[in-house]
C-alpha positions as CSV (number, residue, x, y, z in Angstrom):
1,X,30.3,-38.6,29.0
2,X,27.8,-37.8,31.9
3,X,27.0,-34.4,31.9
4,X,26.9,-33.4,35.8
5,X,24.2,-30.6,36.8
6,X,27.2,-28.2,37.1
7,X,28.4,-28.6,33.6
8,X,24.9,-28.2,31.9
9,X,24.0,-24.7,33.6
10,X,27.0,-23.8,31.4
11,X,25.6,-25.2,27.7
12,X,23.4,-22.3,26.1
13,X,20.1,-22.9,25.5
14,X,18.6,-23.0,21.8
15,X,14.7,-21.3,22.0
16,X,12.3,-24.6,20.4
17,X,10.6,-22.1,18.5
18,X,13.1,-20.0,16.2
19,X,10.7,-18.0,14.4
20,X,9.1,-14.6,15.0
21,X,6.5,-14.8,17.9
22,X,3.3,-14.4,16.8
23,X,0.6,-13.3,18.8
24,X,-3.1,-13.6,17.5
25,X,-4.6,-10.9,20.3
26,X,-3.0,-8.9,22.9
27,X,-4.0,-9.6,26.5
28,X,-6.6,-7.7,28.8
29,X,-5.6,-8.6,31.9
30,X,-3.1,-10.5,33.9
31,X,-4.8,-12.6,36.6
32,X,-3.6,-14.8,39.3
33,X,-4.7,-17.6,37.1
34,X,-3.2,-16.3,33.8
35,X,-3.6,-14.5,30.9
36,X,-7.1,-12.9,29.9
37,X,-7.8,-12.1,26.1
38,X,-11.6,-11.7,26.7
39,X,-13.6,-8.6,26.6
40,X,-17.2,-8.0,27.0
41,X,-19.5,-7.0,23.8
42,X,-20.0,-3.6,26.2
43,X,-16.3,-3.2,26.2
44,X,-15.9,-3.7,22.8
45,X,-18.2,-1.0,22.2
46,X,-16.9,1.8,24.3
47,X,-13.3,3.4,25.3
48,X,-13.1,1.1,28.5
49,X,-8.8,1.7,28.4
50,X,-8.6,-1.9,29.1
51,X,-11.4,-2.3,32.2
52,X,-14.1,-4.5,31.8
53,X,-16.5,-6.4,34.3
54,X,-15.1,-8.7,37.1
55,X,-17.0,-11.5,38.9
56,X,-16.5,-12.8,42.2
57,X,-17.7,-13.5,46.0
58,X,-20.1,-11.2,48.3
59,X,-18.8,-13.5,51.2
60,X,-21.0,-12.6,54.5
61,X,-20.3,-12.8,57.6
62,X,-20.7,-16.4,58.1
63,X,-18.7,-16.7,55.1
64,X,-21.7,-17.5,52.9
65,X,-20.3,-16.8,49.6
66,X,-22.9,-15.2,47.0
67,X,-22.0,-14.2,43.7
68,X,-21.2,-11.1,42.6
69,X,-20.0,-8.4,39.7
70,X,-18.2,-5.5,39.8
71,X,-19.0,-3.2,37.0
72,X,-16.5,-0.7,35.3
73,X,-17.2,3.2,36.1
74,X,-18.4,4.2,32.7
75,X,-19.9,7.7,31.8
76,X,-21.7,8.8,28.7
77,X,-19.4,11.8,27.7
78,X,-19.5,14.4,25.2
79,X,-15.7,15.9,24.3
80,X,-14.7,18.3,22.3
81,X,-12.8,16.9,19.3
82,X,-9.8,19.6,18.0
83,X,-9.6,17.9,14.2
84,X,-13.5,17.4,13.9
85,X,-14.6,21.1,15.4
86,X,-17.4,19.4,17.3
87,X,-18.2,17.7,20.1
88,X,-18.2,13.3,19.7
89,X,-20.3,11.2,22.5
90,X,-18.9,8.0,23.8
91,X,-19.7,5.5,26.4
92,X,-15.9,5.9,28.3
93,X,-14.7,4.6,31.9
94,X,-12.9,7.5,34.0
95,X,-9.3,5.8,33.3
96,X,-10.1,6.5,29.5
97,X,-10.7,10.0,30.3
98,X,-7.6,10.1,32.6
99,X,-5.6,8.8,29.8
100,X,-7.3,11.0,26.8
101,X,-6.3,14.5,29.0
102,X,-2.6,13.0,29.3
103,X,-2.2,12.4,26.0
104,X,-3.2,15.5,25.0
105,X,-6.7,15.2,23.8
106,X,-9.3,12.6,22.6
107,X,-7.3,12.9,19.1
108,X,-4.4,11.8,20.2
109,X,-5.6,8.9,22.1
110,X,-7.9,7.5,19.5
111,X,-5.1,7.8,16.9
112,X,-2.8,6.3,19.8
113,X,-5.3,2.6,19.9
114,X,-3.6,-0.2,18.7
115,X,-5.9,-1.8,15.8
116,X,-7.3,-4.9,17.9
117,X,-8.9,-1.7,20.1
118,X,-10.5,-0.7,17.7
119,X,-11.6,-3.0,15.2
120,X,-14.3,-4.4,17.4
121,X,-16.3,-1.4,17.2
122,X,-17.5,0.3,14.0
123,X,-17.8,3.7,15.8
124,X,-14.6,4.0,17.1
125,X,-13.2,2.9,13.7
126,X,-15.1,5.6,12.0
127,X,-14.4,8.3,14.4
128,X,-10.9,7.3,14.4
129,X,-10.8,7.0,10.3
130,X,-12.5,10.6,10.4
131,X,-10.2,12.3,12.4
132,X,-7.3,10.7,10.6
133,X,-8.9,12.1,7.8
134,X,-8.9,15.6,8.7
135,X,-5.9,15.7,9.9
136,X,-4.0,13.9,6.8
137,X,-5.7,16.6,4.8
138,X,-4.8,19.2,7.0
139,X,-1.0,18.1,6.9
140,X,-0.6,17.6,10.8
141,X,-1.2,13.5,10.9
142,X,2.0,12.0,12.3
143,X,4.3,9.9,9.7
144,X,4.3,6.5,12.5
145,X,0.1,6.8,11.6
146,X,0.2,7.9,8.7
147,X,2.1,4.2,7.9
148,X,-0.2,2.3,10.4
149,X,-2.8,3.7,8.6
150,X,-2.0,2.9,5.6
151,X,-2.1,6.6,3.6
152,X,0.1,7.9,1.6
153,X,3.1,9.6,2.9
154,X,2.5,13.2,1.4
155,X,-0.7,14.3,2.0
156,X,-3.1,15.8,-1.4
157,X,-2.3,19.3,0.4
158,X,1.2,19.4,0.5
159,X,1.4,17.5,-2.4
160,X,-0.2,20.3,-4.6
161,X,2.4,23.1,-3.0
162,X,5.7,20.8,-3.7
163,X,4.5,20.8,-7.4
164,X,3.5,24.1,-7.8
165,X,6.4,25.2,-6.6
């Protein structure tokens, strides 16, 4: 009845856990010593697209080491907002820029935050809720955030031409 090591590579093995995984935040970063869920109140208050301050070493040349910080390259920037008709200001690091002209505009990548993103901040949220909002009413929100979002899945627009019809 000795199970040799050859014979137990062969026995499947049952996960200890055989629930859903549930995860309470999503990770920042990945570091060489694990996992990092943290982020920085001036993080928290900007579109930093997942950058945030890192601390370290100045070492010298006689390998004094000093300590150090590297900040995030984060511009004050105005951008024109297509379902708003006006420009909206945030405090915004060059890869969130990067990211809001591939995704086709600052509307699209608000809408396209996760809800941890953006819960942190109350501007965000309410930019975020506004331009939802316009765009619900307008009929062009899409049906995967119109369910995140919670709103109702014909918007008061189209729902006055389906019953006039």
């Amino acid at each position: 009845a000795e199970m040799s090591l050859k014979n137990f590579l062969k026995v499947p093995l049952r996960p200890i856990f055989d629930g859903p995984a549930v995860f309470i935040k999503k990770p920042t970063a990945t570091t060489k010593y694990g996992v990092n869920y943290h982020r920085s109140n001036k993080a928290k208050e900007g579109l930093y697209h997942g950058k945030d301050r890192m601390f370290g070493h100045s070492i010298s040349h006689s390998h004094t080491r000093s300590k150090r910080r590297w900040e995030p390259n984060v511009q004050n920037k105005r951008i024109w907002s297509e379902a708003l008709d006006d420009f909206v200001q945030f405090k915004m690091t060059t890869k969130a820029m990067k990211e809001a002209d591939n995704v086709g505009g600052i509307d699209n990548y608000i809408l396209s935050l996760d809800n941890n993103a953006v819960a942190e901040s109350n501007y965000i949220t309410k930019v975020r809720d506004q331009i939802a909002s316009r765009l619900y009413h307008r009929g062009l929100l899409e049906d995967r955030v119109i369910k995140r979002l919670g709103y109702d899945k014909i918007p008061p627009v189209l729902a006055i031409d389906v019953e006039s019809k």
